[in-house]
N, C-alpha and C positions, 0 to 999 in steps of 0.2 A: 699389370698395365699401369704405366706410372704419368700420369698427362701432366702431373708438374704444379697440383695443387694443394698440396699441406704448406703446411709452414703456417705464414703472415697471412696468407692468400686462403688458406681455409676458417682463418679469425677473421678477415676482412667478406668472407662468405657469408659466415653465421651471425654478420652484425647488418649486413647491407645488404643481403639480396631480397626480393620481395618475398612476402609471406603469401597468404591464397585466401582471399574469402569463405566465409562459410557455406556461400551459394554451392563452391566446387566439392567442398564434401557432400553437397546434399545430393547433386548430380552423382558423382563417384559411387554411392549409397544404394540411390534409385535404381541405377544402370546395371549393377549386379546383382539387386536385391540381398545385400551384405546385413548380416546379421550379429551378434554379440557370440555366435558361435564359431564365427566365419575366420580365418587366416588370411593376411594380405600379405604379398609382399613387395617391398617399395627398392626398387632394382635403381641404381647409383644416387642411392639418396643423399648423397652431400650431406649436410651437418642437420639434415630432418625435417625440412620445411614442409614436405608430405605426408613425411612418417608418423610424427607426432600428432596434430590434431587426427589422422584418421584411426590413431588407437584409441581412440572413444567410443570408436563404434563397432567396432568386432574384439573378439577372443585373445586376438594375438597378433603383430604386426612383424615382421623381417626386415629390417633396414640392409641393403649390402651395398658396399662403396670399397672400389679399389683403393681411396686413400687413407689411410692409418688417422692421419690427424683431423680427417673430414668426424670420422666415427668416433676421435675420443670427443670432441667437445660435442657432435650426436648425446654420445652418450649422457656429458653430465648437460646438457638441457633435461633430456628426459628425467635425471634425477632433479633438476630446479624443480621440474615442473610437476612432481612423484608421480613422473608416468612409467609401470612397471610391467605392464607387458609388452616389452618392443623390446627383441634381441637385435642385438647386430652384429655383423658379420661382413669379414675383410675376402671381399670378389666381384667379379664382373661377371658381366652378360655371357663371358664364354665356361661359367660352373654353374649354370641352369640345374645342368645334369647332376650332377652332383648336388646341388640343393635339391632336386625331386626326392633323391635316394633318401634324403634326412628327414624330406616333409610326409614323401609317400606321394603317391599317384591318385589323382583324383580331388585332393585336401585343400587347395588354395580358391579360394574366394576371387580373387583380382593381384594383376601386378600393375602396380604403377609405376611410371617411368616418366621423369619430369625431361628436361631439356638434354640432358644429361644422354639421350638417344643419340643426338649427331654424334656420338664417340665411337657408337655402337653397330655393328655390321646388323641393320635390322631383319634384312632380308633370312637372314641365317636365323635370329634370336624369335621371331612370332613362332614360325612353326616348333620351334625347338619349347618354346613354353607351353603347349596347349596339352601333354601329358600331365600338368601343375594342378590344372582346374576340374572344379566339381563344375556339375551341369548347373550350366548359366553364367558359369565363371566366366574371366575373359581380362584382357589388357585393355589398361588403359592408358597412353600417351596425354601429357598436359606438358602444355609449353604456356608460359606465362610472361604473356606482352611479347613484344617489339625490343631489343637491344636499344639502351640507351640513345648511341649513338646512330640509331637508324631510324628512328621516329618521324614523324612528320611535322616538325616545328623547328621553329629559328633558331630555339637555343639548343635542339640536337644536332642539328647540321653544325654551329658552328663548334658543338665538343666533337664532330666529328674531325673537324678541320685539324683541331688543336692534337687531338690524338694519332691521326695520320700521320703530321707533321713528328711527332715526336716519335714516333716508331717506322717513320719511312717507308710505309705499306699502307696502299689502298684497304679501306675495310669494309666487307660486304657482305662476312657469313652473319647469317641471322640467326644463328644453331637451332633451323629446325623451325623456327616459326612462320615462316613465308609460306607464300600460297605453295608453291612450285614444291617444296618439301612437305607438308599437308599430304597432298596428293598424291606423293612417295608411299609416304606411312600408311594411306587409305589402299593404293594399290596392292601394298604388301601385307598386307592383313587381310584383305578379299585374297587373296593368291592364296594367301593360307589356312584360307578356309574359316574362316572368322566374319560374322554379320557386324557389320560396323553401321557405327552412327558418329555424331557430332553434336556438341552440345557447349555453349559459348556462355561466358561467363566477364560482363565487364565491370570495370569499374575505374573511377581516378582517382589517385594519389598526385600530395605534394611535396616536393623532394627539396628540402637544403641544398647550400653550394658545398657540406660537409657529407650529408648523403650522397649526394651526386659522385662525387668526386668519392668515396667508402664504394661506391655502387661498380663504378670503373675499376678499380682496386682489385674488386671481387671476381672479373676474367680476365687478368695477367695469370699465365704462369709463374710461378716464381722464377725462373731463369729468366722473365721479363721485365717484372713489378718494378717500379722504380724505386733503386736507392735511399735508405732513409733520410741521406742527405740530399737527395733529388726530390725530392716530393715538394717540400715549400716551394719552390722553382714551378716544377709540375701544378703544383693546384694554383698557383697565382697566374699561370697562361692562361687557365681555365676559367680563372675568375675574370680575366682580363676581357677574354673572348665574347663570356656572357655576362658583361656590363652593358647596363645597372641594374640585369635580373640577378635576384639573391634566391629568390625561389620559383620553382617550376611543375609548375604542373603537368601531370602524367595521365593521358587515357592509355590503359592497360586491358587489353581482351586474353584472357584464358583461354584456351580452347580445349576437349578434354574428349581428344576422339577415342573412342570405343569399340574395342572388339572382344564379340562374347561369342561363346558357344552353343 
């Protein structure tokens, strides 16, 4: 499955997209009563912004991501950081099965699965993961924030503007964070026989017009990303648009619904 994120787009990933408070590991932790013994695996981990801090807290971590170049620079964070229990491993949501066979039936502590779910047929992937878990185990979905451009402040709406404007399409997927999607993920997990909960996690950041603008970077596909000689162009609309704000403040809600067994 190739959505079109290595390259620039997987470096502009691992430098600008948001990290997670500590609060969400402590939830993550709580919620399956995860131990130093326990297996997690963190299903289309991008470049590890889950993966990483939560192999602190159990045995062993699984990062998997359909993109080659998401995993190598995965990979050498984990080495910056000498974190050495997290393998990774090139696949998606549809080699569940295939990772059970390798882990074993019963062995997994939690899967986490960040935004990274709108890609994913979830309706098929919950029931399909619950042969993974030991008693108590369970999935966890976290979606973190609001897309930039869909916030509720002046200077989202007007990088909304400038970004429609530049790609000639209305933009309104929220990948997953919206009530209406919420609800999806909650019915689909109850259907699957899963006791789900919810558990919120906020906080606010302040973002440069260089993060800002790293942040947007970070979902273009590459077949979209602009030009290295379009970008100067690109980032001065943007600066344009939200003059004379240099900096912007962000209320960001995690949310980090839950189903256990």
């Amino acid at each position: 499955m190739d959505l079109g994120f290595g390259g620039e787009v997987a470096e502009f990933y691992q430098r600008y997209r948001r990290g997670y408070p500590p609060a969400v590991f402590d939830a993550l932790a709580d919620a399956f009563a995860l131990t130093p013994q326990d297996t997690v695996v963190d299903l289309g981990c991008g470049t590890g912004q889950l993966t990483l801090p939560i192999a602190a807290r159990v045995r062993a971590v699984v990062g998997v991501d359909p993109e080659p170049d998401m995993l190598v620079l995965a990979r050498r964070a984990a080495g910056e950081r000498q974190v050495g229990n997290v393998s990774w491993l090139l696949g998606a949501d549809t080699d569940v099965p295939a990772l059970g066979a390798l882990l074993g039936g019963g062995t997994v502590g939690a899967v986490t699965v960040g935004q990274a779910l709108h890609w994913m047929d979830h309706d098929a992937l919950f029931p399909r993961l619950r042969p993974l878990f030991r008693a108590g185990g369970g999935v966890a979905v976290v979606t973190n924030g609001t897309p930039l451009w869909l916030q509720d402040t002046g200077w989202s709406r007007a990088l909304r503007g400038v970004l429609e404007r530049w790609r000639g399409v209305e933009l309104h997927r929220s990948c997953g964070t919206d009530d209406a999607s919420q609800r999806r993920y909650r019915d689909s997990l109850v259907a699957a026989g899963y006791d789900v909960g919810a558990t919120t996690v906020d906080y606010t950041a302040e973002l440069s017009l260089d993060e800002l603008v790293g942040g947007v970077y970070s979902v273009f596909s590459v077949d979209t990303l602009p030009a290295p000689e379009q970008r100067s162009e690109f980032s001065a609309r943007i600066r344009r648009a939200l003059h004379p704000e240099t900096r912007f403040r962000e209320h960001v809600r995690v949310t980090v619904l839950v189903g256990r067994l």
